[in-house]
N, C-alpha and C positions, 0 to 999 in steps of 0.2 A: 354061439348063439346068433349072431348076425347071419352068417351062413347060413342058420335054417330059414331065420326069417324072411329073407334075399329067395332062397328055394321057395316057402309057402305062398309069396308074394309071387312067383312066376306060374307056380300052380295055379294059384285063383286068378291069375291072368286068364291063363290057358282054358281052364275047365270052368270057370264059376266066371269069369270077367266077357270082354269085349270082345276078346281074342285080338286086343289092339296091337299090332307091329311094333308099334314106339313101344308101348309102356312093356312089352318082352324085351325089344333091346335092354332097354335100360336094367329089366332084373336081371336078363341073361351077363350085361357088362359088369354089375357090383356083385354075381356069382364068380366070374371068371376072376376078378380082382381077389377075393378071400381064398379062392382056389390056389390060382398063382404065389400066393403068398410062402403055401410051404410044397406046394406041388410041382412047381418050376424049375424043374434042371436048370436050365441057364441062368438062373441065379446064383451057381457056380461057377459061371466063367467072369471072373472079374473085366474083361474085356466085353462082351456084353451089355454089362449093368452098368459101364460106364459110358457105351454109347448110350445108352437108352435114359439115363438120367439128363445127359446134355442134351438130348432131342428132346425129351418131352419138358424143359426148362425152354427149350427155346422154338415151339413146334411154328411159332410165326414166319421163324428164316427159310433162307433157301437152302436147304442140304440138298447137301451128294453125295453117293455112294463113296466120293473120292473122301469127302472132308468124313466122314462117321466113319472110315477107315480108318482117318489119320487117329482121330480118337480112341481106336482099339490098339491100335499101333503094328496093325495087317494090312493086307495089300486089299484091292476091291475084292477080288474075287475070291481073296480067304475070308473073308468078311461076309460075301453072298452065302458059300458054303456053312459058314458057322450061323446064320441067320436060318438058311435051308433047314439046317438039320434042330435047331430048335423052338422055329414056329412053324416050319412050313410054309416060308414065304423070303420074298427079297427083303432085302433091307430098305428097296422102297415101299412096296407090298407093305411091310410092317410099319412105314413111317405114313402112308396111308389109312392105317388101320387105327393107330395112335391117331391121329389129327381126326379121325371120323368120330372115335370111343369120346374125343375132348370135347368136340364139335356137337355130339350127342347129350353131352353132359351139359351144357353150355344152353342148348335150345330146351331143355325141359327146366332147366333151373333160372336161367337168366330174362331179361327183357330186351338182351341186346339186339341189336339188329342182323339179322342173316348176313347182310353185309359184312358187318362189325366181326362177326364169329368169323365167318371167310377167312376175314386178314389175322386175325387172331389163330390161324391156324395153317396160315399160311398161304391160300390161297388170295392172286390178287384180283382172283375175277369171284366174282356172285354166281355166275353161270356155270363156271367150271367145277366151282366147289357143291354146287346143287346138284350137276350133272351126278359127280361123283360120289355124293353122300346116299342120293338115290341107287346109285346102281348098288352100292355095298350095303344098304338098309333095308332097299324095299319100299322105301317111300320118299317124297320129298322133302325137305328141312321144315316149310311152311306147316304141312300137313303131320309132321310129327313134332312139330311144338304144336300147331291145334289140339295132338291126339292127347301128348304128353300133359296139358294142359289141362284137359277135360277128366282126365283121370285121377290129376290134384285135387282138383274142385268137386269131383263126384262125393257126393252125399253119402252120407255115413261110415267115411273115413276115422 
């Protein structure tokens, strides 16, 4: 049930809404979340799911390929591969992707400050993590807490 609603709510994004950027991220992230739930192979590699719980517990720190290694208890570069072959990305690539999806979550839900979210995610620059939110979003941090914002408050919710 949440699943469909997650889906109707990105449809009337898309076809009946603003066609706002933010407010798709955000259906698109709480679709891919219910999806992954039982759709995710790598939720059978216990080496995986144990990086990925200690990252996303501690997305503020400074990983490395080296230290989320030691965690699976493989070398870097078996680690790159097993990451490769179940998102499609590095195990930085994905620790980026994690700190964006939080970071995303964080500006349509919180009042924190862009700042604030940054370190909270890791980032100890405002500029770097702007930089970088925007390129994998689509828009800026500012501009899609505005959008995310506006689409809370729209009338007749």
């Amino acid at each position: 049930e949440p699943l469909k609603h997650a889906i109707l709510g990105l449809h009337s994004e898309v076809f009946l809404g603003e066609h706002d950027p933010a407010a798709c991220v955000l259906w698109i992230d709480s679709i891919e979340r219910y999806i992954s739930r039982f759709a995710d192979p790598w939720r059978n590699d216990r080496r995986i799911v144990a990086v990925l719980e200690r990252v996303e517990a501690g997305l503020e720190q400074r990983w490395t390929v080296e230290s989320m290694a030691a965690i699976a208890h493989v070398s870097a570069e078996h680690l790159r591969r097993i990451c490769q072959a179940a998102f499609g990305r590095s195990p930085m690539q994905q620790l980026a992707h994690l700190r964006m999806q939080h970071a995303a979550h964080q500006l349509a839900t919180t009042e924190f400050s862009i700042e604030a979210i940054a370190r909270s995610v890791g980032y100890h620059s405002a500029f770097a993590f702007s930089k970088t939110f925007k390129r994998m979003t689509g828009v800026s941090p500012s501009d899609f807490r505005a959008r995310s914002t506006a689409v809370t408050a729209a009338p007749g919710d």
